[in-house]
Structure formats: structure tokens, C-alpha cells
C-alpha positions, 0 to 999 in steps of 0.5 A: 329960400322960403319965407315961414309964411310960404310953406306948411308940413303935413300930408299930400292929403293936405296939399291943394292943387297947385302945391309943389311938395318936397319930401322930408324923407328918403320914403317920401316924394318930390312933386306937384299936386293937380288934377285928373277928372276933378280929383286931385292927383300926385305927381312924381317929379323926382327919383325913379318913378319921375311922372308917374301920378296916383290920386292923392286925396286920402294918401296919408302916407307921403308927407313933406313941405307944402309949398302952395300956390306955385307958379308954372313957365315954360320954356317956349324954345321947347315947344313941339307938336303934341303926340299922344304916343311920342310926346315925352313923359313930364312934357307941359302939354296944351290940348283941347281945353287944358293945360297939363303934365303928361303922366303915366298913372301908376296902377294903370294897365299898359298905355295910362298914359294921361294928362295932369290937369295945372290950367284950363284954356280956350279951346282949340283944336292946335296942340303943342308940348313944351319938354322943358318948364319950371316951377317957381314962387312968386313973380317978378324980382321976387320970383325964386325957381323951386325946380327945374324940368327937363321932360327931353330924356323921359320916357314916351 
């Protein structure tokens, strides 16, 4: 459950990065707002268009539960090297600079393939991916887990 103060309703327009958004209606979508070239982005975390991401600045046409502010572990027995082309789809991925979700964009031409921005990180020339994450509220025993993500079985 959520405490009142943790949520708010309206638009993705309206979600910050770093907002998990649960749908309100069969029309609207479960996801997590990041980053993609400084503009935020959309991704789709649930049903059948799972890690697909469009720009979500302007779209006042999803709406639902705003969670702000949400937390990202891993699950570090999931780790693998990252390859851009047999990495899964919704993988946790670490490369160069960043920390992100691999996505296909939507409205793309064949290979969108691309990385969702959640974090930056040191650089490094070592990448790896992790298939299986969580979101969660809060930390420590207070912590509660939103979703949980199995990237294993998505598409490459």
C-alpha cells in the first residue's frame, strides 16, 4: 500500500524522471519515467508493447498514479555482459557513462534499439546487464517492492 503523501494523479506529462506510473485504465499504461538525450521518456513495463519507450513530455494522453521518486535494485545473480544485439529488451544495463533500461522506441525504424537513462556512473569501458530488477518505495524496513522485472524471456 501507499501512503496519501506518496502519490499524486495526472498525466505522464506530469511524471518527473524517476516516477513508476500505474495505469488507472485498461487504455492507459504501467511504467517508469527516464531519460533519453536530456528529454524525458516513457517506458512501457507491462502488457504487450513491454520495453517499448516513447518521449513523454507533452503526452496528455496516458494518465494514472504518479509514484515519484522511486528506487531501482538489482539483482546481482542476473548479471551478464552487455551486448548490444543479444541483450534482452528491459535488462538493467551499465555502459559507458550510464546506468539504463534497454528499449526499443517505438515509431523507430528497425534496429531502436537504445538505452533509457535511470542514473549516471563513472566511466568505464566494462559493461554488463542485469535481466532481473526491481522498483521499490522507500528504503530499509520501510522499503515495499512496486513491481518486479524479469527482462530473461523478452525480446532481443
Amino acid at each position: 500500500m501507499l501512503s496519501i503523501s506518496e502519490f499524486f494523479t495526472g498525466t505522464i506529462s506530469e511524471a518527473s524522471v524517476g516516477s513508476f506510473v500505474l495505469p488507472r485504465s485498461k487504455y492507459d499504461r504501467c511504467g517508469i519515467v527516464t531519460s533519453f538525450n536530456d528529454a524525458p521518456m516513457f517506458v512501457i513495463l507491462g502488457d504487450d508493447h513491454r520495453f517499448q519507450a516513447f518521449p513523454s513530455a507533452d503526452n496528455t494522453s496516458h494518465k494514472g498514479l504518479i509514484v515519484p521518486d522511486v528506487g531501482i535494485e538489482i539483482d546481482e545473480t542476473s548479471i551478464a555482459e552487455h551486448d548490444s544485439w543479444d541483450t534482452p529488451l528491459g535488462s538493467i544495463v551499465c555502459a559507458e557513462e550510464e546506468i539504463g533500461i534497454r528499449i526499443a522506441m517505438i515509431g523507430q525504424l528497425s534496429h531502436g534499439r537504445s538505452l533509457a537513462k535511470l542514473a549516471s556512473k563513472p566511466p568505464s569501458p566494462v559493461e554488463a546487464s542485469f535481466s532481473m530488477w526491481q522498483i521499490t518505495r522507500v528504503s530499509g524496513a520501510d522499503k515495499r517492492i512496486l513491481m518486479k522485472i524479469d527482462a530473461s524471456n523478452g525480446s532481443k
